[in-house]
C-alpha positions as CSV (number, residue, x, y, z in Angstrom):
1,X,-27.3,-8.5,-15.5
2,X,-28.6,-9.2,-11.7
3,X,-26.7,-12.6,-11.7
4,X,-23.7,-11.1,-13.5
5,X,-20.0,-12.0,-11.7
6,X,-19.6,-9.1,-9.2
7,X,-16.1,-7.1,-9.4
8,X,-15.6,-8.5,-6.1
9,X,-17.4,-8.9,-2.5
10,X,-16.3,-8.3,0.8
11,X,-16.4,-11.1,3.6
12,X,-17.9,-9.7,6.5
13,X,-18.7,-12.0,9.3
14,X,-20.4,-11.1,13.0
15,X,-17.2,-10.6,15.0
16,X,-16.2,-7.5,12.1
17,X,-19.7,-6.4,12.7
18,X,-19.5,-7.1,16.6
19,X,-15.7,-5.2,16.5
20,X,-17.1,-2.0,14.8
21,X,-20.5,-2.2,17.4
22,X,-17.6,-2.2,20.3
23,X,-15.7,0.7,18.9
24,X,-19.0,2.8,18.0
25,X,-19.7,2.5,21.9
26,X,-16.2,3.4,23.0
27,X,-14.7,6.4,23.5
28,X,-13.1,7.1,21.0
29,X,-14.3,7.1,17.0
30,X,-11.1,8.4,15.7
31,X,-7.3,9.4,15.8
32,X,-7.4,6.8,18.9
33,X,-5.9,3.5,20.3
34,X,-7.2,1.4,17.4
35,X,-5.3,3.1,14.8
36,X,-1.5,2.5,16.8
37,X,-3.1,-1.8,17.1
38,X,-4.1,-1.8,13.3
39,X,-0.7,-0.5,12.3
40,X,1.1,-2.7,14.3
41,X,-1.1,-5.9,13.4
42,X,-0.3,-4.9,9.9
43,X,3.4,-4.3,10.0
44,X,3.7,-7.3,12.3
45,X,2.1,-9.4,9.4
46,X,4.0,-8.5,6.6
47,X,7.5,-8.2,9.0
48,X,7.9,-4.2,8.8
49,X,8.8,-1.8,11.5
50,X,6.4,0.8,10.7
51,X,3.0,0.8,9.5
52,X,1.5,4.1,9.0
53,X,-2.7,4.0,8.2
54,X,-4.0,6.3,5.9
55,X,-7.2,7.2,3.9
56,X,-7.4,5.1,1.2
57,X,-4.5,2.9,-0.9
58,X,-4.3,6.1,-3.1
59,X,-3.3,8.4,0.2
60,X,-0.9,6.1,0.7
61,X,0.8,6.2,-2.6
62,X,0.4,10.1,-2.5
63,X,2.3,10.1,0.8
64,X,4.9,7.8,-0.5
65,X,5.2,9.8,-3.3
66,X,5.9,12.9,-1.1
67,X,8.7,12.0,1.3
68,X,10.8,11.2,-1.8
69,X,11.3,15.0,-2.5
70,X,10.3,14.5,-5.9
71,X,11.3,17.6,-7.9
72,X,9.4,18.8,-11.5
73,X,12.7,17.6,-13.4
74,X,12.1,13.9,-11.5
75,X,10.9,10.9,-13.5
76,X,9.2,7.9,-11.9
77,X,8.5,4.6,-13.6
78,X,5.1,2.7,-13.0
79,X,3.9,-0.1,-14.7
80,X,2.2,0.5,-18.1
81,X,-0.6,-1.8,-16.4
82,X,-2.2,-0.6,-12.9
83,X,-5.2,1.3,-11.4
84,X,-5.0,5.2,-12.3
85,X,-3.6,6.0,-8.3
86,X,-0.4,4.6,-9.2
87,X,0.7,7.1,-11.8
88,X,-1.7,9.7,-10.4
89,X,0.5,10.3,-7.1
90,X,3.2,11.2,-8.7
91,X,1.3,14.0,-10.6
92,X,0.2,15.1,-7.6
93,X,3.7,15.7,-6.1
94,X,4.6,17.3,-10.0
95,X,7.5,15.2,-11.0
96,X,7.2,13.2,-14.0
97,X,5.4,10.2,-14.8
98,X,7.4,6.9,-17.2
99,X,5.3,4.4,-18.2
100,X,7.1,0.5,-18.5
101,X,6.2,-2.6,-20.4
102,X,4.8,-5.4,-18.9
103,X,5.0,-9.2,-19.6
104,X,1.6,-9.6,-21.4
105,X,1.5,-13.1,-19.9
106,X,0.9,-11.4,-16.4
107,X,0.7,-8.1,-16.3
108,X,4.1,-7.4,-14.2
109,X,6.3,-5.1,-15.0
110,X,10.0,-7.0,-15.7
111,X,13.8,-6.0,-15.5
112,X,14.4,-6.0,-19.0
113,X,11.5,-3.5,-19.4
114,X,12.6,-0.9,-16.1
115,X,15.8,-1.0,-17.6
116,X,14.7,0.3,-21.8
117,X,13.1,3.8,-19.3
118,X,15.5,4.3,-17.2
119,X,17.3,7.6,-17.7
120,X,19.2,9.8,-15.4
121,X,16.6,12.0,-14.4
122,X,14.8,8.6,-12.9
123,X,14.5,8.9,-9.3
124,X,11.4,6.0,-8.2
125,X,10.4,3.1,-9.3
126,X,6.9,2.3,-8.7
127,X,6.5,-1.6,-9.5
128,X,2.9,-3.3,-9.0
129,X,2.2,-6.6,-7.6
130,X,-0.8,-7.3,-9.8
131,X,-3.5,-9.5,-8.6
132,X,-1.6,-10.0,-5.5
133,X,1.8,-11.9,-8.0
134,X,4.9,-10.7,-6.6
135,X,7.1,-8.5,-9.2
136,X,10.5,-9.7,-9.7
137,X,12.4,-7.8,-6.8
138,X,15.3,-9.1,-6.6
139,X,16.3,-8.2,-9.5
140,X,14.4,-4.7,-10.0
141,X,16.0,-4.0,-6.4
142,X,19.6,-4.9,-7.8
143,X,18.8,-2.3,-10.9
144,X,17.6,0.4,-8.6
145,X,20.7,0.1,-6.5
146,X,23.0,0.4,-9.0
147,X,21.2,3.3,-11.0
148,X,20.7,4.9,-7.3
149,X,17.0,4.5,-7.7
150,X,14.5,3.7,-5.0
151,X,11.7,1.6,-5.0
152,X,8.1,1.9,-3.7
153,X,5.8,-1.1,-3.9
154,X,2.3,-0.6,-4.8
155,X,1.0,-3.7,-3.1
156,X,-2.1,-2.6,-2.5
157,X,-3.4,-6.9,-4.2
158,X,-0.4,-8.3,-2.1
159,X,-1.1,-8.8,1.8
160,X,-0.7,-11.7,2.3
161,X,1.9,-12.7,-0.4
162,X,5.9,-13.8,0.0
163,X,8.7,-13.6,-2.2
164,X,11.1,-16.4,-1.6
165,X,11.4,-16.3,2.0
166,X,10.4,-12.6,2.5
167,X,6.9,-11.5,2.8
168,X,6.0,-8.2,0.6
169,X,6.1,-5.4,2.5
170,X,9.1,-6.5,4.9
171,X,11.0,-3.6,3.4
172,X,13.9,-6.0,2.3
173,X,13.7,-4.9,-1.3
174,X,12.4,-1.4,-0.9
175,X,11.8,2.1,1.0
176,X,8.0,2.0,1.2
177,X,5.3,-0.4,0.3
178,X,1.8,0.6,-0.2
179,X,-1.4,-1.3,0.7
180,X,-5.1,-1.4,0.5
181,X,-7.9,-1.9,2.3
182,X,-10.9,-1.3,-0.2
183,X,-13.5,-4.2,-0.3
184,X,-12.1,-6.3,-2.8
185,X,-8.5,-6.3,-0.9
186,X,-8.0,-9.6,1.2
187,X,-9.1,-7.5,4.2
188,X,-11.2,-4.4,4.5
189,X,-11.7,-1.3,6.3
190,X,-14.3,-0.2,3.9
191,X,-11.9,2.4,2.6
192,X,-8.1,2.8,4.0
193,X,-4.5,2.0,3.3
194,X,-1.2,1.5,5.2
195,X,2.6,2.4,4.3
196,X,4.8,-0.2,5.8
197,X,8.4,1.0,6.3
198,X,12.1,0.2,8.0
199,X,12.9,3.8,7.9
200,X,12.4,5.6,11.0
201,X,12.6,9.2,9.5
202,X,10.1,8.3,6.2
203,X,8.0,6.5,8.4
204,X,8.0,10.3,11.0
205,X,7.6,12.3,7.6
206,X,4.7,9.6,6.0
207,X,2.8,10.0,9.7
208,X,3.0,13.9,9.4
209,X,1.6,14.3,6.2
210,X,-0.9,12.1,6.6
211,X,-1.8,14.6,9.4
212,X,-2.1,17.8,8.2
213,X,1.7,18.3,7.9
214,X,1.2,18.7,11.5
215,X,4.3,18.1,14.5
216,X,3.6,17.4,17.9
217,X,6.8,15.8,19.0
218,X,8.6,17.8,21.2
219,X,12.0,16.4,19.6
220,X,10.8,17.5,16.1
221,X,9.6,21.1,17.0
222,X,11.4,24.1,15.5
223,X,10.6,25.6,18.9
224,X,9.8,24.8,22.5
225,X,6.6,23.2,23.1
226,X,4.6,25.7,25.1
227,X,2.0,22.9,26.2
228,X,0.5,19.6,25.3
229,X,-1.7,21.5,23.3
230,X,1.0,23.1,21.6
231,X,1.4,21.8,17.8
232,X,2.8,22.8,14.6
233,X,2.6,23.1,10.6
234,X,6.0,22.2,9.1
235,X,4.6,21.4,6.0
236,X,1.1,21.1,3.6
237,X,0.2,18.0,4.5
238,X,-3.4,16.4,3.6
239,X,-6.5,15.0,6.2
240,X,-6.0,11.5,5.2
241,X,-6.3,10.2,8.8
242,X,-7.8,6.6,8.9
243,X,-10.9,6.3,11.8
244,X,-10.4,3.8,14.9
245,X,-14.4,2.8,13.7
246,X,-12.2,1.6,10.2
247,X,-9.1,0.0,12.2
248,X,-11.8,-2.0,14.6
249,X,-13.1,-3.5,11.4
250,X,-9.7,-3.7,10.0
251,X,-7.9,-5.4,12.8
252,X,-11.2,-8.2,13.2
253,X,-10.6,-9.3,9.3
254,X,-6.6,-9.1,10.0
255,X,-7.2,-12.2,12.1
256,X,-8.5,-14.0,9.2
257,X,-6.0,-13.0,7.0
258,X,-4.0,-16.5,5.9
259,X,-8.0,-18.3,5.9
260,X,-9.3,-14.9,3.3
261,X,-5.9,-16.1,0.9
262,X,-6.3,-19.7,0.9
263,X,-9.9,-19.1,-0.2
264,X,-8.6,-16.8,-2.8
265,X,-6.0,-19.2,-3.9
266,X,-9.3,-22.0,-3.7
267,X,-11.0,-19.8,-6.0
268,X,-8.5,-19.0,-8.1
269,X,-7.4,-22.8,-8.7
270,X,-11.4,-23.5,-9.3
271,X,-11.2,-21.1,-12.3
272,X,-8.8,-22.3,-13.6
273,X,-9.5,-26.2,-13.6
274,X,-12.9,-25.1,-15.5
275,X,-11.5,-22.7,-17.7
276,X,-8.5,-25.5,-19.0
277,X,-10.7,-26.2,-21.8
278,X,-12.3,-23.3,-23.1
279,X,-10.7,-21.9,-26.6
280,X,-8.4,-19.3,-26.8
281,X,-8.6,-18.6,-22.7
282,X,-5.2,-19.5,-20.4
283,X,-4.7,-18.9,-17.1
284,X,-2.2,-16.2,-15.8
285,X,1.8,-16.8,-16.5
């Protein structure tokens, strides 16, 4: 099985490896200036004003989950096809999970399928850009609106990827959009993820629970700050902090982005050109 396809494998060239060297020799290994550049490099890229770096794609979900203010009675639709985190978060914040068709061409959930779940207890909408292919958003968007649902994207396959003329993750057809930075994303961090948002106050809440639940702006304190030291817990939030050692990696493959997707695309095209032929095999819808 040595020479067996691998799941997928990271590209990691000497200026990542030159970019985590620098940071390692800096000053600072975490919760420092890296962090504020990777989340701006990110929500510059994909046209968001907010980019919020967490632990891992999963956190990010979880913390999108959370600043809805999803009660037990609360249902939230997610593809019937995804990795486990999607339908996991909302577990985790105890409302209740509603599993959607998907077009068994490609995997993506469709209008016609959101609207056969959706019920008046539905709250979210959790659709999935599988393998980086953008959901139809337009039209889920123009459901959610009119049912008074809101949308999170689980992008985490998507950097990278446009819609018509708006890139995923611009916020133009949802609240939140969640990404990944696990090796077989388009970039890496080793482990990480990123909420873009447009909305000031989610994008305040997303920061604090990503934190600890903890508030250090003095505009946001219940009472006077006594200090620059002075902090404190407004709500349970989790450790799911991402490192500057992560973000100096992260913002080094950010710069190859568009090069990392037109290999993918490459790759993609090469499969299937040599694939056309082989019985009962197709390529994607």
């Amino acid at each position: 099985m040595a020479d067996f396809l691998p799941y997928g494998a990271q590209w990691i060239e000497d200026d990542d490896v030159a970019a985590v060297v620098e940071c390692l020799r800096s000053d600072y290994l975490t919760t420092g200036p890296r962090v504020g550049e990777f989340e701006r490099t990110v929500a510059d890229a994909v046209g968001a004003r907010h980019g919020i770096a967490c632990s891992s794609g999963t956190a990010g979900l979880h913390a999108a989950a959370h600043v809805l203010d999803l009660a037990p009675d609360d249902e939230v639709v997610v593809p019937a096809v995804t990795f486990l985190a999607t339908a996991n978060c909302i577990h985790y914040c105890g409302a209740r999970v509603v599993f959607c068709d998907v077009d068994p061409e490609s995997g993506l959930m469709r209008p016609e399928d959101l609207e056969r779940v959706l019920t008046a207890r539905t709250r979210a909408v959790f659709p999935v850009h599988l393998t980086g292919r953008p959901v139809d958003l337009d039209r889920l968007a123009s459901m959610a609106c009119e049912a008074e649902v809101r949308i999170v994207e689980d992008a985490a396959h998507a950097l990278g990827a446009r819609l018509g003329e708006h890139r995923i993750g611009d916020g133009h057809h949802s609240v939140m959009s969640v990404f990944s930075f696990h090796p077989v994303k388009h970039v890496t961090t080793g482990e990480g993820g990123l909420v873009t948002t447009s909305d000031d106050e989610l994008a305040h809440r997303l920061r604090r629970f990503v934190s600890h639940g903890m508030e250090r702006e003095p505009a946001h304190l219940e009472r006077e700050s006594e200090g620059p030291w002075y902090y404190e817990q407004q709500e349970l939030g989790f450790n799911y902090r991402l490192t500057d050692i992560q973000c100096a990696l992260g913002l080094s493959q950010m710069a190859k982005l568009e090069r990392f997707v037109t290999r993918r695309r490459q790759l993609a095209a090469r499969y299937d050109d040599l694939l056309a032929d082989v019985p009962h095999v197709r390529p994607v819808a």
